[in-house]
N, C-alpha and C positions, 0 to 999 in steps of 0.2 A: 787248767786255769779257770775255766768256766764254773768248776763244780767248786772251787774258793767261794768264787762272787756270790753263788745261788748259798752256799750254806753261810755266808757274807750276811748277805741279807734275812735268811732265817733267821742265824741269831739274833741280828735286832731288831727284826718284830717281832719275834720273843724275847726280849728288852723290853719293848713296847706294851708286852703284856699280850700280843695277839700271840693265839694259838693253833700251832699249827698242822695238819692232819694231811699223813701220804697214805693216800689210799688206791693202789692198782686197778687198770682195768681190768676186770673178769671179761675172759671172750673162751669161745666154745670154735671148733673146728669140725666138720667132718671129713671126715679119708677115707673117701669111696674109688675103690679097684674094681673093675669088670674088665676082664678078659684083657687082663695087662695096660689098661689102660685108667687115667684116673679121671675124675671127674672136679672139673676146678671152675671156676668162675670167672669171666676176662667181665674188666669194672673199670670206670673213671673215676674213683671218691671223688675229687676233687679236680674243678676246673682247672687244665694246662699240667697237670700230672703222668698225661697221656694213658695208656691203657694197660692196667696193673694184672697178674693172676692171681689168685690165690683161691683156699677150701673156701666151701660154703661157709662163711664165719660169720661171726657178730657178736655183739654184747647181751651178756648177761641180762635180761630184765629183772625189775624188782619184782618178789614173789614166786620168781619163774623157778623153776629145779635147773639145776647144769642141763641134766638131760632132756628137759623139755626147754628147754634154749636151742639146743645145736639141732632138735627136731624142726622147730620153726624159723631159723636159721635157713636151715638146709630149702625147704620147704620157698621160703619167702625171695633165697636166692636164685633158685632152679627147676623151681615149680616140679621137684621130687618130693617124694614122701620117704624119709632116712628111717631106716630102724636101727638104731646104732647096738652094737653088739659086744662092744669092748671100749674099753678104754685104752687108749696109744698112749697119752701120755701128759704131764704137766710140764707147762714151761711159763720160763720166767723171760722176759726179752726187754728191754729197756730200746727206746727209740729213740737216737740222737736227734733225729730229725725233728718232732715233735716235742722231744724232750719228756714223753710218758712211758710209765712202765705198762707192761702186758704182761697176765695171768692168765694161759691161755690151756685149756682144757680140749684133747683132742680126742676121736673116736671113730673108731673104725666099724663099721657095718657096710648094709645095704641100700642098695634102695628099689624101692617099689612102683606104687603109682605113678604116672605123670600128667599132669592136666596141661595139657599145649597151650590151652583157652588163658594161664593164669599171667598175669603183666608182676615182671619180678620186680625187687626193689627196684629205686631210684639210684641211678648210677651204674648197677651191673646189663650190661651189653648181652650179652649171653652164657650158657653154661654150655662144656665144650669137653670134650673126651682128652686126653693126651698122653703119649707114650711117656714112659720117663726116660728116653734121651730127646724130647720135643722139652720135657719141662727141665731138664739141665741145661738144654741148647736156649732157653727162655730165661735162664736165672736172672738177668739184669733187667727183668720185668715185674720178679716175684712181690708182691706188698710187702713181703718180709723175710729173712732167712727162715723163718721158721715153716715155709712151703715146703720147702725141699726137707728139713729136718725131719717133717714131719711122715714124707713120705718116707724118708729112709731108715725112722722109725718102725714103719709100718711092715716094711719090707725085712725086716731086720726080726720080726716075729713079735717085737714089743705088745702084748696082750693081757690087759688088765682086768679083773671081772665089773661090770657095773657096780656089781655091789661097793666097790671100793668107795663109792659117793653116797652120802646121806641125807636127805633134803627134810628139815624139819618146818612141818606147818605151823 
C-alpha cells in the first residue's frame, strides 16, 4: 500500500513538471577475520536506537575511489589501518525503516597498524572482536542484515579481485 502512495505522489510531481532523481547510497564495508574472529564496530547512529553492530562502514565520499572509502572508513571507525585484499561482494538492500536504498561494496583483507591514541567517529562506542556464534547470537542488534550476509559471504570463499573496481580521475 505504501509504495501506491509514494509512486502516487511521484506521478504528480511529474505532472507538475518536477523531476525526479533515485539515486542509491553508495557505502563500502570491511570484513576483517583474525583467528576466527571478526572485527565489527558496536555504534549508537542515532539517539534511543540503542547500541547497533555492524563492519567498519560508511559512505562513499565524493572524489574518493570505493577503495579508498572503506580504507578511511575502516580507519575513522577503529582506529585500524585496513588493506583490503579482495572484494566479498556487492549488495543491494532497501531499508523499510528509512525508506533508502543501499549500494554497498564489501571487502575483505587485513589489518595492520593501530593508533590507541586515535578518538573514532562520532557515535561508534568501540571496535570489538567477535566469534560468529556471538554475532548470530547478536542478530537482533545487527545495523542491517547485510552483517551477517556479509560474513557468511566471506566465509563461504566469495573472493573478488580488486581489479574488478575502476576509479576514473
Amino acid at each position: 500500500m505504501e509504495q501506491s502512495v509514494v509512486q502516487c505522489m511521484c506521478d504528480h510531481l511529474q505532472d507538475l513538471g518536477v523531476i525526479m532523481i533515485w539515486k542509491p547510497n553508495v557505502t563500502v564495508a570491511a570484513v576483517i577475520e583474525q583467528d576466527g574472529k571478526y572485527l565489527l564496530v558496536e555504534e549508537e547512529p542515532e539517539p534511543g536506537l540503542g547500541i547497533l553492530l555492524n563492519q567498519p562502514a560508511g559512505h562513499l565520499d565524493p572524489v574518493e575511489s570505493i577503495i579508498q572509502a572503506v580504507i578511511r572508513e575502516t580507519l575513522e571507525e577503529t582506529a585500524y589501518t585496513f588493506v583490503p585484499e579482495y572484494v566479498i561482494g556487492i549488495y543491494h538492500w532497501h531499508s523499510s525503516s528509512n525508506n533508502t536504498t543501499y549500494l554497498r561494496f564489501a571487502f575483505g583483507g587485513k589489518v595492520t597498524h593501530h593508533n590507541a591514541e586515535q578518538v573514532l567517529d562520532t557515535g561508534i562506542i568501540r571496535a570489538s572482536r567477535f566469534s560468529l556464534s556471538e554475532i548470530k547470537e547478536s542478530a537482533h542488534q545487527h545495523r542491517s542484515p547485510l552483517v551477517l550476509q556479509c560474513i557468511a559471504d566471506h566465509m563461504a570463499g566469495k573472493h573478488y579481485p580488486l581489479e574488478l573496481l575502476t576509479h576514473y580521475k
